[in-house]
Backbone atoms as SQL, in Angstrom:
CREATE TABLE atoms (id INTEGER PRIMARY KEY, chain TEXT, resi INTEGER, resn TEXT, atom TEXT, x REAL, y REAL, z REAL);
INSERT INTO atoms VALUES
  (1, 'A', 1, 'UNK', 'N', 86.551, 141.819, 158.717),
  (2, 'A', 1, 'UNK', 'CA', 86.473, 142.421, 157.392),
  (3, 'A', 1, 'UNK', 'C', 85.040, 142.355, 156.873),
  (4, 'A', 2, 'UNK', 'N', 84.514, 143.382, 156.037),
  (5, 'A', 2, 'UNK', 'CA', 83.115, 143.279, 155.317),
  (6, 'A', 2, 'UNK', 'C', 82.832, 142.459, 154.544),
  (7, 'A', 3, 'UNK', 'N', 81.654, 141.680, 154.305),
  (8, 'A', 3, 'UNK', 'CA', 81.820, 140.793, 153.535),
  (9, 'A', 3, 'UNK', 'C', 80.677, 141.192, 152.392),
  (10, 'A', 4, 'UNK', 'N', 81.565, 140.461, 150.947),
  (11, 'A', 4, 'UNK', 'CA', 80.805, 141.031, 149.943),
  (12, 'A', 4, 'UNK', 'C', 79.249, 140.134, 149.685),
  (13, 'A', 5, 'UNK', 'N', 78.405, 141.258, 149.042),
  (14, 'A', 5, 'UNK', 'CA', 76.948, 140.410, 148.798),
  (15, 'A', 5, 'UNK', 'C', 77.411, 139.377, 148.141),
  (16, 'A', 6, 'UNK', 'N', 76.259, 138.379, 148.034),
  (17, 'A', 6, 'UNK', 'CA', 76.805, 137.181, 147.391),
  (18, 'A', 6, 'UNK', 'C', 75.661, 137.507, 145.803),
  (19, 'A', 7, 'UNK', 'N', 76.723, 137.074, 144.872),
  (20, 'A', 7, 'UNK', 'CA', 76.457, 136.883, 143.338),
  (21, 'A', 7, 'UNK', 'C', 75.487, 136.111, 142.974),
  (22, 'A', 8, 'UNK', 'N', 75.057, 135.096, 143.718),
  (23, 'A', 8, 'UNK', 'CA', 74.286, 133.851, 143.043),
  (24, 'A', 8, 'UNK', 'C', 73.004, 134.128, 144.484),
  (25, 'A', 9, 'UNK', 'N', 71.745, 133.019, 143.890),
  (26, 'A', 9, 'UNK', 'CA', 71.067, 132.742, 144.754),
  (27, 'A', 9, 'UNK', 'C', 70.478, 131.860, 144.552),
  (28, 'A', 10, 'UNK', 'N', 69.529, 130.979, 145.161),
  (29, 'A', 10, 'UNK', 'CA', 68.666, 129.658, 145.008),
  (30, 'A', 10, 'UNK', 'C', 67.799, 129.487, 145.398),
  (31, 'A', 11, 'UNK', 'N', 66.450, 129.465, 144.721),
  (32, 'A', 11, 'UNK', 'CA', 65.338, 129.635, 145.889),
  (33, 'A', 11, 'UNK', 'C', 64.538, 131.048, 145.281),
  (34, 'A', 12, 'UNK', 'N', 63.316, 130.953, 145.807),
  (35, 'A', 12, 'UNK', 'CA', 62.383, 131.956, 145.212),
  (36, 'A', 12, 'UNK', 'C', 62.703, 133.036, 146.510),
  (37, 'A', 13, 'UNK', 'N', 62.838, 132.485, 147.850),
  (38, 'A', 13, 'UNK', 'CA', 62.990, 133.429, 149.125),
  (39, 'A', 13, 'UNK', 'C', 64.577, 134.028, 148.561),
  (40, 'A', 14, 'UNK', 'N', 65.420, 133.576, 148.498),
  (41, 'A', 14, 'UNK', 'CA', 66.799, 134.115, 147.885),
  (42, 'A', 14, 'UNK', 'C', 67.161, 134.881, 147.387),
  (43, 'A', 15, 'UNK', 'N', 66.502, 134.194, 145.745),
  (44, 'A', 15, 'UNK', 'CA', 66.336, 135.623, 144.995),
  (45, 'A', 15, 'UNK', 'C', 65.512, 136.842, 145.331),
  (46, 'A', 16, 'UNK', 'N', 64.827, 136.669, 145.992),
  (47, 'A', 16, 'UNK', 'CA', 64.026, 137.926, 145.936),
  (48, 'A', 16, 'UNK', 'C', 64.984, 138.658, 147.424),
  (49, 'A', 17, 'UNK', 'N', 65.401, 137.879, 148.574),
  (50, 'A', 17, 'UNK', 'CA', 65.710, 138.767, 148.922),
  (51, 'A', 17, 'UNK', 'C', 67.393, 139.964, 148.662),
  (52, 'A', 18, 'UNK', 'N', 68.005, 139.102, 147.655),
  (53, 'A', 18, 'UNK', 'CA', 69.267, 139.651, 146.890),
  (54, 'A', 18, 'UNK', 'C', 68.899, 140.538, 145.844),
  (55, 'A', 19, 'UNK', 'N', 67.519, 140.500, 145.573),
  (56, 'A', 19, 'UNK', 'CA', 67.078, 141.470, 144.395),
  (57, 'A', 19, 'UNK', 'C', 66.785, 142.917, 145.030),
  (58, 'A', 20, 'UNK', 'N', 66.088, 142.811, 146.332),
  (59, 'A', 20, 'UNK', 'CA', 66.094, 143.789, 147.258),
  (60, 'A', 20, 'UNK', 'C', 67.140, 144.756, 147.858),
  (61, 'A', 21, 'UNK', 'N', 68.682, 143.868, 147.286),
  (62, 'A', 21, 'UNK', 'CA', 69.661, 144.782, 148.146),
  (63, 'A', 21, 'UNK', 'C', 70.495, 145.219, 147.097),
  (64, 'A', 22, 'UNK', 'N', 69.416, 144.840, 145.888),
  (65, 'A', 22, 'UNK', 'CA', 70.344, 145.986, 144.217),
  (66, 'A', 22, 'UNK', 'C', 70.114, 147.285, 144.131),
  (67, 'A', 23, 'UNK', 'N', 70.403, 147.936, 143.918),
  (68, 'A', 23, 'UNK', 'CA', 70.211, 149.254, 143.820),
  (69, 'A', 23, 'UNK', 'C', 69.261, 149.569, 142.148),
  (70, 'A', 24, 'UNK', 'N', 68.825, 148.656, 141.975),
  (71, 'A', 24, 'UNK', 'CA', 67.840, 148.787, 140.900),
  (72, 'A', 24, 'UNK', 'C', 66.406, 149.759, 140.453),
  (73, 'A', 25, 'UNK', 'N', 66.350, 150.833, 141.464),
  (74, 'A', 25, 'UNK', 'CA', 65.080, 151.919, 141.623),
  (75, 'A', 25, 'UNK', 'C', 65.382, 152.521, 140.875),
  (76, 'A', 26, 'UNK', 'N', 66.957, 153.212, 140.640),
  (77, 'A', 26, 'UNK', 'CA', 67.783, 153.743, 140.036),
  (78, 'A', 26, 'UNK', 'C', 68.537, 153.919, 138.922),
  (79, 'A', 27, 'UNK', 'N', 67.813, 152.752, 138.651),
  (80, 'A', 27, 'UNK', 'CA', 69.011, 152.027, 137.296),
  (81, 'A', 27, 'UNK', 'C', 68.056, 152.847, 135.746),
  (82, 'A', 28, 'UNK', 'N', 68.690, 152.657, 134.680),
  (83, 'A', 28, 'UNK', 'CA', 68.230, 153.445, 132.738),
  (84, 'A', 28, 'UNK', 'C', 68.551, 151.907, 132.338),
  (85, 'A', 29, 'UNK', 'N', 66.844, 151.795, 131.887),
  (86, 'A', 29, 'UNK', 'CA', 67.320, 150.492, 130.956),
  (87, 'A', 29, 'UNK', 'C', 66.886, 151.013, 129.593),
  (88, 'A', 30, 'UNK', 'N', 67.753, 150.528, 128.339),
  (89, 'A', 30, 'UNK', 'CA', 67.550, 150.552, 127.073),
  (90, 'A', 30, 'UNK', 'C', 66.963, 149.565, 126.809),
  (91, 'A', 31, 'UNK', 'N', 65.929, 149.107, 125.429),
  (92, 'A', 31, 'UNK', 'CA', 65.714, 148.350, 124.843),
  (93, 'A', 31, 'UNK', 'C', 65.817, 147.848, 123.334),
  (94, 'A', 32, 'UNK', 'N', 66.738, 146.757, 123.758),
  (95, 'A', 32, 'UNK', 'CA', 67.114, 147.401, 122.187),
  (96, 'A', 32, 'UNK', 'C', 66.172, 146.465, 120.820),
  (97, 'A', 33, 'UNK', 'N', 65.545, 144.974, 121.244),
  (98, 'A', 33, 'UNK', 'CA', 65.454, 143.963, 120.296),
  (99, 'A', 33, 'UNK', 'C', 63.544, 143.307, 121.735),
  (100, 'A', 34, 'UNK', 'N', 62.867, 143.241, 121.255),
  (101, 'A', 34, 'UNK', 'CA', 61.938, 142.045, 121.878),
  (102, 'A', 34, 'UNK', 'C', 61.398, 141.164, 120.689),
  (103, 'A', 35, 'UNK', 'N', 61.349, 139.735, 120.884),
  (104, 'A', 35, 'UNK', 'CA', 61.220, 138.620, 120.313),
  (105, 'A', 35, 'UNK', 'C', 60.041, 137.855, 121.354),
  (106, 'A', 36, 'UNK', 'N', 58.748, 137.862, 120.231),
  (107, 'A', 36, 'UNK', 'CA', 58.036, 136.609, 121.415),
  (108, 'A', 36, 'UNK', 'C', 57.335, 135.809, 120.456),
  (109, 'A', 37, 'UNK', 'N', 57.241, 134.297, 121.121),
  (110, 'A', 37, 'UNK', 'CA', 56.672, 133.648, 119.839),
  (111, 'A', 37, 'UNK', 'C', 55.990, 132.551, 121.487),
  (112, 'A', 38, 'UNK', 'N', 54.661, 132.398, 120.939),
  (113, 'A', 38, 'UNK', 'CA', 53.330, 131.438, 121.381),
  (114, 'A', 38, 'UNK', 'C', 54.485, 130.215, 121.362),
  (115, 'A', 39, 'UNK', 'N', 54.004, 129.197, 122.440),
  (116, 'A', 39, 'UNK', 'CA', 54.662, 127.935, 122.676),
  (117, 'A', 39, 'UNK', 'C', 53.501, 127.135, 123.256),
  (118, 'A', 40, 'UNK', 'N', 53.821, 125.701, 123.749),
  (119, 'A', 40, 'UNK', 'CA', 52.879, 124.722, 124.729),
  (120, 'A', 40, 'UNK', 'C', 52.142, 125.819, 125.120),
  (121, 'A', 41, 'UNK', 'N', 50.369, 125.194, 125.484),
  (122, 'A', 41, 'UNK', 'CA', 49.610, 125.336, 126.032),
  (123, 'A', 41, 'UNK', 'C', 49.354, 127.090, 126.402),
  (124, 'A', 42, 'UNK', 'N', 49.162, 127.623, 125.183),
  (125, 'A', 42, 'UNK', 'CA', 49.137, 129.373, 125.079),
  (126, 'A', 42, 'UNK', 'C', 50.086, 130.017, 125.928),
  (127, 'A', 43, 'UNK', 'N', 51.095, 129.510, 126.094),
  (128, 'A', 43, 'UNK', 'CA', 52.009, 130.326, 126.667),
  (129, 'A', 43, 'UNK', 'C', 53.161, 131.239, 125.721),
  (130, 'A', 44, 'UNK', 'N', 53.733, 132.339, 126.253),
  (131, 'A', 44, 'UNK', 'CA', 54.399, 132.595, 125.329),
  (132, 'A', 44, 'UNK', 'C', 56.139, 133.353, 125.797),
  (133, 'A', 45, 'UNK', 'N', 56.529, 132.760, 125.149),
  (134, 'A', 45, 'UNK', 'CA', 58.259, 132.840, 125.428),
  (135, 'A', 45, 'UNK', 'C', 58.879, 134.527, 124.505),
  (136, 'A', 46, 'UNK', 'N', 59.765, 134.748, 125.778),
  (137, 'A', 46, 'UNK', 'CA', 59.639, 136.120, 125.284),
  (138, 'A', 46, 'UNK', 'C', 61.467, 136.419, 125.479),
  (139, 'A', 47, 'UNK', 'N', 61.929, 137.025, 124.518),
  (140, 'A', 47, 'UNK', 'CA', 63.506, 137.092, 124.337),
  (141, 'A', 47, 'UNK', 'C', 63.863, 139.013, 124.232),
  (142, 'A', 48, 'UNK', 'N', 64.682, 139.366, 125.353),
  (143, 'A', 48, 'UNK', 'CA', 64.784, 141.094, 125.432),
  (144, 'A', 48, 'UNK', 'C', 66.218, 140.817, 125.207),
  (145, 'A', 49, 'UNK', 'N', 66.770, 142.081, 124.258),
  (146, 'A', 49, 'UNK', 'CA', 68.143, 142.320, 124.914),
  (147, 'A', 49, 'UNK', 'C', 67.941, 144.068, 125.091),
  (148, 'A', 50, 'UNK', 'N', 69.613, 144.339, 125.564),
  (149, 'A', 50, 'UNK', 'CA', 69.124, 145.702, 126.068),
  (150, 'A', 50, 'UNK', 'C', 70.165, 146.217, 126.857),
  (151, 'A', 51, 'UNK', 'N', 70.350, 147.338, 127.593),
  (152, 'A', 51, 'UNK', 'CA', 71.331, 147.667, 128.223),
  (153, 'A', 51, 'UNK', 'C', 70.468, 148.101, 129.822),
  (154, 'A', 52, 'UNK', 'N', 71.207, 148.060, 130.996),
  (155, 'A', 52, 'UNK', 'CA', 70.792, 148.380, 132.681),
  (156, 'A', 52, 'UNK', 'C', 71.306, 149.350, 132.638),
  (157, 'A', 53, 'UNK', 'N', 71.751, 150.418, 132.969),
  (158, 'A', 53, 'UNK', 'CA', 72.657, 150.892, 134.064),
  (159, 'A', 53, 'UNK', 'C', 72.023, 151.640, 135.199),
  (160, 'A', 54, 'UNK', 'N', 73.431, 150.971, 136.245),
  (161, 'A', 54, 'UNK', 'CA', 72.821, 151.583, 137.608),
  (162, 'A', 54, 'UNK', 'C', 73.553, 152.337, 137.977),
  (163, 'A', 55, 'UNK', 'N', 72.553, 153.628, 139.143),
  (164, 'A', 55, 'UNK', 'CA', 73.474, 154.811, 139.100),
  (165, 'A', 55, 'UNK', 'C', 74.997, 155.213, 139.175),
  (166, 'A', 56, 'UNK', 'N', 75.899, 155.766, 138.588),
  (167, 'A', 56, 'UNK', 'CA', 76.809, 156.194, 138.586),
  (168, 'A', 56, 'UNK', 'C', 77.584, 155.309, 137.958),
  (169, 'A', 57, 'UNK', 'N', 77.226, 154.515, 137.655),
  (170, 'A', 57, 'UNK', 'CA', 77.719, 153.256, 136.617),
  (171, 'A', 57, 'UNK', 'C', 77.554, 153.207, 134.848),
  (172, 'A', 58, 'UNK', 'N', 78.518, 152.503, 134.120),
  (173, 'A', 58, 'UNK', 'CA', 78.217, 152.536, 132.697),
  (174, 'A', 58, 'UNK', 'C', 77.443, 151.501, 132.432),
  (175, 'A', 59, 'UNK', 'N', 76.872, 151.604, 131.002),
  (176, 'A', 59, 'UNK', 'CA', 75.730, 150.576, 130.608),
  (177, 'A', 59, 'UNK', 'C', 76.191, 149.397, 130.631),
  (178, 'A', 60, 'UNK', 'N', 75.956, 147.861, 131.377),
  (179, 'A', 60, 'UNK', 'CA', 75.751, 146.452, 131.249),
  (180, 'A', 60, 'UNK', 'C', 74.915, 145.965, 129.919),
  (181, 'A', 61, 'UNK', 'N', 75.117, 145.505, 129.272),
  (182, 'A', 61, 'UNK', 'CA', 74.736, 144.797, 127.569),
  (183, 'A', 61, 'UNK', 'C', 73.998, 143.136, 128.859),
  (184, 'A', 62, 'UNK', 'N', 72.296, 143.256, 128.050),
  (185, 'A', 62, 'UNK', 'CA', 72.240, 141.684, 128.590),
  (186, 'A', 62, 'UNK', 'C', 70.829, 141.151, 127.612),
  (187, 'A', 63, 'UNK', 'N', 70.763, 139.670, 128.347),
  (188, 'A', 63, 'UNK', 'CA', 70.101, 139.144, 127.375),
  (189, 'A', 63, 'UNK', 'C', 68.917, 138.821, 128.058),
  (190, 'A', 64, 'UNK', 'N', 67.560, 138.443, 128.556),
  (191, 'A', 64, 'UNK', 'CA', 66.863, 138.193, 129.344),
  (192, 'A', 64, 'UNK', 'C', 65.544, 137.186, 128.552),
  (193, 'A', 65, 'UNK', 'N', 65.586, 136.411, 128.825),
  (194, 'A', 65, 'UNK', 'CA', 64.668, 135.193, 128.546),
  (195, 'A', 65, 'UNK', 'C', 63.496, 134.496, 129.569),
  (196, 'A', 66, 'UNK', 'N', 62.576, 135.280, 129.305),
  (197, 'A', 66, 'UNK', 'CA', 61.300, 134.178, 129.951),
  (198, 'A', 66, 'UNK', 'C', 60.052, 133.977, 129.085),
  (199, 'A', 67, 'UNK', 'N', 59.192, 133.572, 130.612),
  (200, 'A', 67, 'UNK', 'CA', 57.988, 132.517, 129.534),
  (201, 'A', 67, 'UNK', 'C', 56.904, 132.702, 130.179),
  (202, 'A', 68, 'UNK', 'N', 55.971, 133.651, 129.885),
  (203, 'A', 68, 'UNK', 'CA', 54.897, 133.741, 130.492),
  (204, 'A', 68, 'UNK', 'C', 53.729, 132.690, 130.148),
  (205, 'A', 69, 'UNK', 'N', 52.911, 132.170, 131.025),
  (206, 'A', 69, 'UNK', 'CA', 51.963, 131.168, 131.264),
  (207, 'A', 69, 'UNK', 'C', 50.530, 132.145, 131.439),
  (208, 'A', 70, 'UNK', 'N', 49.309, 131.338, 130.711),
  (209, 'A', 70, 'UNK', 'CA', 48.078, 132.021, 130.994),
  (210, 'A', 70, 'UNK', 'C', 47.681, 132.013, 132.500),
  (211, 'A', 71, 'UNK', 'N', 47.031, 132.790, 133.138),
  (212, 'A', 71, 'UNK', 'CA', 46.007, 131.977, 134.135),
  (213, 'A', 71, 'UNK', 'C', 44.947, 132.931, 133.954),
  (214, 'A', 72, 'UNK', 'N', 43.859, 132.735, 134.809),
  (215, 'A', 72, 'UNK', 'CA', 42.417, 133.223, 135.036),
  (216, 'A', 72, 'UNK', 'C', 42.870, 134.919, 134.257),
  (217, 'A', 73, 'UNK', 'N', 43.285, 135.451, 134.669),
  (218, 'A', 73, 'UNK', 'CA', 43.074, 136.981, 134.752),
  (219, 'A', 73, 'UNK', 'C', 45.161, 137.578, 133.893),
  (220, 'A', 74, 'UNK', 'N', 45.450, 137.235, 132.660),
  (221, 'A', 74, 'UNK', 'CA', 46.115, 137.167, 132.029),
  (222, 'A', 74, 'UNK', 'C', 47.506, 136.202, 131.985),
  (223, 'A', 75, 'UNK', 'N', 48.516, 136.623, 132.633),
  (224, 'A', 75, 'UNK', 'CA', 49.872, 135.976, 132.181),
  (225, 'A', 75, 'UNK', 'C', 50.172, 135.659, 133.877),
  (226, 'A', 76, 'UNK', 'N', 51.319, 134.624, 134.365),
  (227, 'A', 76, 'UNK', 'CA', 52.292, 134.671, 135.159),
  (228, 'A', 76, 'UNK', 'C', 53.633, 134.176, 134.408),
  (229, 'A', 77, 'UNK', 'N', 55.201, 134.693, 135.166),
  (230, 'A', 77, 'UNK', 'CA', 55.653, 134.166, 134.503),
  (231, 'A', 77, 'UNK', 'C', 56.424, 132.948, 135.103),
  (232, 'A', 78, 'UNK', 'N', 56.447, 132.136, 134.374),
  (233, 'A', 78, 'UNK', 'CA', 56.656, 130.585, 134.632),
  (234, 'A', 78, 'UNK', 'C', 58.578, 130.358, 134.743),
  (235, 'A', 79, 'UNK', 'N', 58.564, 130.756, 134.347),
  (236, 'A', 79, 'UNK', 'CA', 60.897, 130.499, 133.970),
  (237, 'A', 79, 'UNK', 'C', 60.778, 132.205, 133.603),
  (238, 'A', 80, 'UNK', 'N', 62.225, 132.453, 134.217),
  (239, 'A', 80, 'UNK', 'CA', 63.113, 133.592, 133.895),
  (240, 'A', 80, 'UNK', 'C', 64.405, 133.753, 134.049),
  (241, 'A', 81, 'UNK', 'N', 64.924, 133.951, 132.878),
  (242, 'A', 81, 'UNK', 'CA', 66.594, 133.787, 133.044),
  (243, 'A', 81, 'UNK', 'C', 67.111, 135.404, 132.480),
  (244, 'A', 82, 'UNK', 'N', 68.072, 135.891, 133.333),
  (245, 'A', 82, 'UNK', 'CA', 68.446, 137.489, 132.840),
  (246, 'A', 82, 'UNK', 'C', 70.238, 136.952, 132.957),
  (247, 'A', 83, 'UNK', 'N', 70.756, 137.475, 131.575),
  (248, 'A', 83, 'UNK', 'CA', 72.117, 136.985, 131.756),
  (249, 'A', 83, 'UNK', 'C', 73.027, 138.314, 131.472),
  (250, 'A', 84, 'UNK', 'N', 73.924, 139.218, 132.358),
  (251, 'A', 84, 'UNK', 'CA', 74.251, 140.107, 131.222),
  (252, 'A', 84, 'UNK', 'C', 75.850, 138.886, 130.804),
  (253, 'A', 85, 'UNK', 'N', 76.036, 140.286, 129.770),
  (254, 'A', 85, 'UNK', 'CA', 76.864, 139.973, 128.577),
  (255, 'A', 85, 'UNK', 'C', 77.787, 141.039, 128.930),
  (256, 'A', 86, 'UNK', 'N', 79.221, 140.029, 129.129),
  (257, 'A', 86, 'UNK', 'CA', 80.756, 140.559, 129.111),
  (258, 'A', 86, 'UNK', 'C', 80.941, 141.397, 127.454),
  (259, 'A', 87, 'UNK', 'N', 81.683, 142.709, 127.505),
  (260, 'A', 87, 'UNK', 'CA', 81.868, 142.889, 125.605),
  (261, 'A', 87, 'UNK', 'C', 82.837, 141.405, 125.560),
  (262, 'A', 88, 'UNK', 'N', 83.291, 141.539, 124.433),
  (263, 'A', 88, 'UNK', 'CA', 84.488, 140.738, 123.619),
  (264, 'A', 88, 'UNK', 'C', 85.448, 141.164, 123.744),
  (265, 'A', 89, 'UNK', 'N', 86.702, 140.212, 124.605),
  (266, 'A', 89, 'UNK', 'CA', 87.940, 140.327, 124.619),
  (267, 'A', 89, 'UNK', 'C', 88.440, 140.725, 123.479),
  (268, 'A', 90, 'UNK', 'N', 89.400, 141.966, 123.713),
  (269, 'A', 90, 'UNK', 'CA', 89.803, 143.306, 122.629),
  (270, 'A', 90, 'UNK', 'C', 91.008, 142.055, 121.276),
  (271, 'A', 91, 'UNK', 'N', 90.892, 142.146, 119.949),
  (272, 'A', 91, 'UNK', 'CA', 91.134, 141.018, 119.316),
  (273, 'A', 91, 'UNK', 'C', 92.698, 141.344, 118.940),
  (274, 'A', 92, 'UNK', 'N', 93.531, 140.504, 118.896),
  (275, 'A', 92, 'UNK', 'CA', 94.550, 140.815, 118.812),
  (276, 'A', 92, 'UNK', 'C', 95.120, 140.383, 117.338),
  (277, 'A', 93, 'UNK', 'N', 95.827, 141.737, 117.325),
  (278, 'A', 93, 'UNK', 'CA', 96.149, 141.923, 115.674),
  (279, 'A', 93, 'UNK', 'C', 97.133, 140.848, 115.284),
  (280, 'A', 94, 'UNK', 'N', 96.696, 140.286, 114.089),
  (281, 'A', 94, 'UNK', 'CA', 97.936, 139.235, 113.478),
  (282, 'A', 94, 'UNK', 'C', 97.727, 140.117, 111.566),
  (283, 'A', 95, 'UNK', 'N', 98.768, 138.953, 111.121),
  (284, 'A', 95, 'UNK', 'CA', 99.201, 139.386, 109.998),
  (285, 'A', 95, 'UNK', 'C', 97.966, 138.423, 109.324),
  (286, 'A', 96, 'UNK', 'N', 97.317, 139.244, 107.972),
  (287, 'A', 96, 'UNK', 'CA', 96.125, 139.093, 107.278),
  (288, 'A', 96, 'UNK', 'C', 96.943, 137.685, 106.747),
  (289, 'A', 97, 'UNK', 'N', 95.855, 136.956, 106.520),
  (290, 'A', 97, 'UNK', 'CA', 96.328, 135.946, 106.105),
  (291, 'A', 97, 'UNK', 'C', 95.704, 135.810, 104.374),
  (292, 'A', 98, 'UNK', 'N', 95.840, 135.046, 103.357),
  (293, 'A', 98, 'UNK', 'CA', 95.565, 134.833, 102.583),
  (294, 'A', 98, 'UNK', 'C', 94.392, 134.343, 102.718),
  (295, 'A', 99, 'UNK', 'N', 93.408, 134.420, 101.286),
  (296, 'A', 99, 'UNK', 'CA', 92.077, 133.683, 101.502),
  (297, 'A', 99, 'UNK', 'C', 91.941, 132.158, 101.279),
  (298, 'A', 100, 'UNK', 'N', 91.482, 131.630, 101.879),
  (299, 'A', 100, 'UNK', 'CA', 91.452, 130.247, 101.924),
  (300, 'A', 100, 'UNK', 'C', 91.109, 129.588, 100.067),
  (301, 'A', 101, 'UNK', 'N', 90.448, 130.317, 99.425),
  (302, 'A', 101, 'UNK', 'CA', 89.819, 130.616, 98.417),
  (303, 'A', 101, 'UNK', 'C', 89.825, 132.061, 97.168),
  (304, 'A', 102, 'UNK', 'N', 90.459, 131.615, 96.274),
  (305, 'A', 102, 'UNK', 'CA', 90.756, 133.197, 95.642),
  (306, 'A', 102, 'UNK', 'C', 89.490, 133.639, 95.316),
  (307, 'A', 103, 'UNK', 'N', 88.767, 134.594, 95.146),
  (308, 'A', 103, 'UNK', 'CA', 87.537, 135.468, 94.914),
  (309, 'A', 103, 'UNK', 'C', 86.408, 134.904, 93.755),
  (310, 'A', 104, 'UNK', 'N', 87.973, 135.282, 92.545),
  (311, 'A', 104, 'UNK', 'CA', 87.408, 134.087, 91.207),
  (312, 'A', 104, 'UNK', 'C', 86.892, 132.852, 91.779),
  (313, 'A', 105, 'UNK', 'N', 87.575, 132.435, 92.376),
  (314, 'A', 105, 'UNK', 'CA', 87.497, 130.779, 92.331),
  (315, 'A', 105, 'UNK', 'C', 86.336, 130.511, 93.502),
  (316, 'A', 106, 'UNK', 'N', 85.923, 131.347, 94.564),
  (317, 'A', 106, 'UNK', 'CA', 84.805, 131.237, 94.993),
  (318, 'A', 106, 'UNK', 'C', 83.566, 130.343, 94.845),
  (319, 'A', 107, 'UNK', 'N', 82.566, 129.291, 95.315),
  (320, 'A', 107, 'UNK', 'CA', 81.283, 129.053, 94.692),
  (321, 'A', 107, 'UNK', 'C', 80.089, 129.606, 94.580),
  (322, 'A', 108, 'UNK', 'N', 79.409, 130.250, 93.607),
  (323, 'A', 108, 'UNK', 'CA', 77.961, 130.972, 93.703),
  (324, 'A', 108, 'UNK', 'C', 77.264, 130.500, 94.888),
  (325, 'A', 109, 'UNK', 'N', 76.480, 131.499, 95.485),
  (326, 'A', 109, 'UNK', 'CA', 75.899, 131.461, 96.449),
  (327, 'A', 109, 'UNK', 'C', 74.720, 130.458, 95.674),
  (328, 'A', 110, 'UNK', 'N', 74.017, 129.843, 96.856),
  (329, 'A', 110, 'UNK', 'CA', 72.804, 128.986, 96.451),
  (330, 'A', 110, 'UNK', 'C', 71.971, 129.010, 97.498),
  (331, 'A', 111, 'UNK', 'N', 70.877, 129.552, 96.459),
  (332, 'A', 111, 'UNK', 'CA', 69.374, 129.674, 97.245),
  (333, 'A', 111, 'UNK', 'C', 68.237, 128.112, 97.496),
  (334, 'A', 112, 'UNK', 'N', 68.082, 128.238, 98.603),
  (335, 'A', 112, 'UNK', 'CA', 67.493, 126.970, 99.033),
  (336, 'A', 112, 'UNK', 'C', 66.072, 127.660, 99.840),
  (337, 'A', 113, 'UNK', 'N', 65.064, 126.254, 99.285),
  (338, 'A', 113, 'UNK', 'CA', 63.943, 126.455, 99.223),
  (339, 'A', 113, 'UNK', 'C', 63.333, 125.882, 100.856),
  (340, 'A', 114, 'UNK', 'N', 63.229, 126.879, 101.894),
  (341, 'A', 114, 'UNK', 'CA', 62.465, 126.104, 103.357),
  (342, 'A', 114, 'UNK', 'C', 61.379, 125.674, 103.306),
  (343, 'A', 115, 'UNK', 'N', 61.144, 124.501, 103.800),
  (344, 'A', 115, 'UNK', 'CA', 60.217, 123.529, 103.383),
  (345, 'A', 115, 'UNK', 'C', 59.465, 123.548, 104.942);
C-alpha cells in the first residue's frame, strides 16, 4: 500500500526536505494582520496571520510567528513557527439563557489608568 507523507518533521535537513514535497509554488496567500515589535539584542519578532491556499484547494486560516536576528548584511531568521488554524466547531444551539445580571443592575464600566 502507498504510504502517506509524513505531517511532522525534526531537524533543519527534515524540514526542508518535507517542505520540498508541498506543492507550495502554487499556492494564493492572503495577508491579512502583520505585527512586529524590536526584542533582545535588535532583533525583531514578527506575528502574520493570513490565509494559503494550494492549488485546487480552499483557503487554510493560519498564524505564523518568527524572529528575525541582525547579522553583518541585514536579518536571519532565528525561530519560526507557522501554525494553521482549524475554523470553530459549528456551535450548537441551546435555549438563551437569562442574564446573569439584569441590564439596570449592571456595573459602570471603569476606566483605568496604564501605568
Amino acid at each position: 500500500p502507498p504510504t502517506a507523507p509524513p505531517t511532522a518533521a525534526v531537524g533543519q535537513s527534515a524540514i526542508n526536505a518535507l517542505s520540498a514535497t508541498l506543492p507550495y509554488r502554487a499556492a494564493a496567500s492572503m495577508l491579512f494582520t502583520i505585527d512586529c515589535q524590536t526584542t533582545l539584542e535588535n532583533s525583531v519578532i514578527v506575528l502574520v496571520t493570513g490565509t494559503l491556499a494550494l492549488k485546487d484547494a480552499d483557503p487554510s486560516a493560519f498564524v505564523q510567528t518568527f524572529v528575525l536576528s541582525p547579522q553583518e548584511r541585514g536579518y536571519f531568521v532565528l525561530n519560526d513557527v507557522l501554525r494553521f488554524t482549524a475554523p470553530p466547531p459549528p456551535e450548537k444551539t441551546a435555549p438563551a439563557a437569562a442574564p446573569a445580571v439584569a441590564p439596570a443592575e449592571a456595573a459602570p464600566a471603569v476606566e483605568r489608568e496604564v501605568v
